[in-house]
N, C-alpha and C positions, 0 to 999 in steps of 0.2 A: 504493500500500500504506500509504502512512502516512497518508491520511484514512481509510482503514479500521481502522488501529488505532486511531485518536483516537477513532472513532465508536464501535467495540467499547466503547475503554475507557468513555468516555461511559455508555453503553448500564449496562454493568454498575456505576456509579455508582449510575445512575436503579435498576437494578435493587433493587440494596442498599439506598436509599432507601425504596423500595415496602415491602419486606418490614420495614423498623424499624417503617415505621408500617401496619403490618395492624390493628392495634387501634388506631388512632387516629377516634377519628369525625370524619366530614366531607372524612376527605383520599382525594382522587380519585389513582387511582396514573398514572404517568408511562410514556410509550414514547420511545425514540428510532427515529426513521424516516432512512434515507442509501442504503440499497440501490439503491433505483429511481435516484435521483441519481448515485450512484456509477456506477452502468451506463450512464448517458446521457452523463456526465461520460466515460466511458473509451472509449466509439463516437464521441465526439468529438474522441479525442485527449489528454484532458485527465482528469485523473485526484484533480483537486483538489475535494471537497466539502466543504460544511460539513452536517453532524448534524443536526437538527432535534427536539426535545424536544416531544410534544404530551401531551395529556390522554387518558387512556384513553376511550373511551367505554362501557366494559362498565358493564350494571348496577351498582345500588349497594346493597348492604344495609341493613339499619333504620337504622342508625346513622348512614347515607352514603355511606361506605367503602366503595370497587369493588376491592380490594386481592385478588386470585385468586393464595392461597398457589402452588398447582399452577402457574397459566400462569410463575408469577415462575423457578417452581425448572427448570421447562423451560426457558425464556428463558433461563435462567442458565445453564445445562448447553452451551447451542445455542452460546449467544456466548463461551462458556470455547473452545469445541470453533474455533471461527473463529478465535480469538483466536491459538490456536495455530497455526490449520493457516496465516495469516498472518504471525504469525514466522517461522514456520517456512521460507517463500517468500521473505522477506527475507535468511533465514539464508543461503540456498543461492544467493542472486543476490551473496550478499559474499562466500562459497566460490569463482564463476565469475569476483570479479572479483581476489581474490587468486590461484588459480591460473593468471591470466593476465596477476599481476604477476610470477610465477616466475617464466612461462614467456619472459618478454621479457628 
């Protein structure tokens, strides 16, 4: 869980990033990829990855600029939404383990 928060957070970094420079000409926008890592990473036992920051490769307008207002604010919404549903899982695994400092 905590390379998936670091990678969220990441993630919504790069996002924020993208969207200051919408109007910037020539700047290509940024993805972070860990998903597929993180899955292979946790069928193997091991749960540790590191994020990967690449180049979008979507078209680019006159100016350059591949910066998709819409995909960012989706993107944005998707990994707010993980972000939590990932605390959230960490919250309830420190719940299981205070309650069963109680309970001893």
């Amino acid at each position: 869980m905590s390379s998936a928060l670091d990678a969220l957070s990441l993630r919504q970094r790069v996002i924020a990033s993208n969207i200051a420079n919408v109007q910037t000409p020539g700047y290509k926008a940024q993805r972070v990829e860990f998903e597929d890592a993180l899955t292979k990473a946790v069928n193997k036992g091991n749960g540790t990855v590191t994020a990967k920051t690449l180049t979008s490769l979507e078209p680019t307008r006159e100016d350059g600029n591949n910066v998709n207002l819409d995909t960012e604010t989706v993107s944005n919404i998707d990994t707010n939404l993980r972000y939590q549903l990932a605390t959230r899982a960490i919250d309830n695994q420190f719940s299981l383990v205070r309650a069963a400092m109680r309970a001893a």
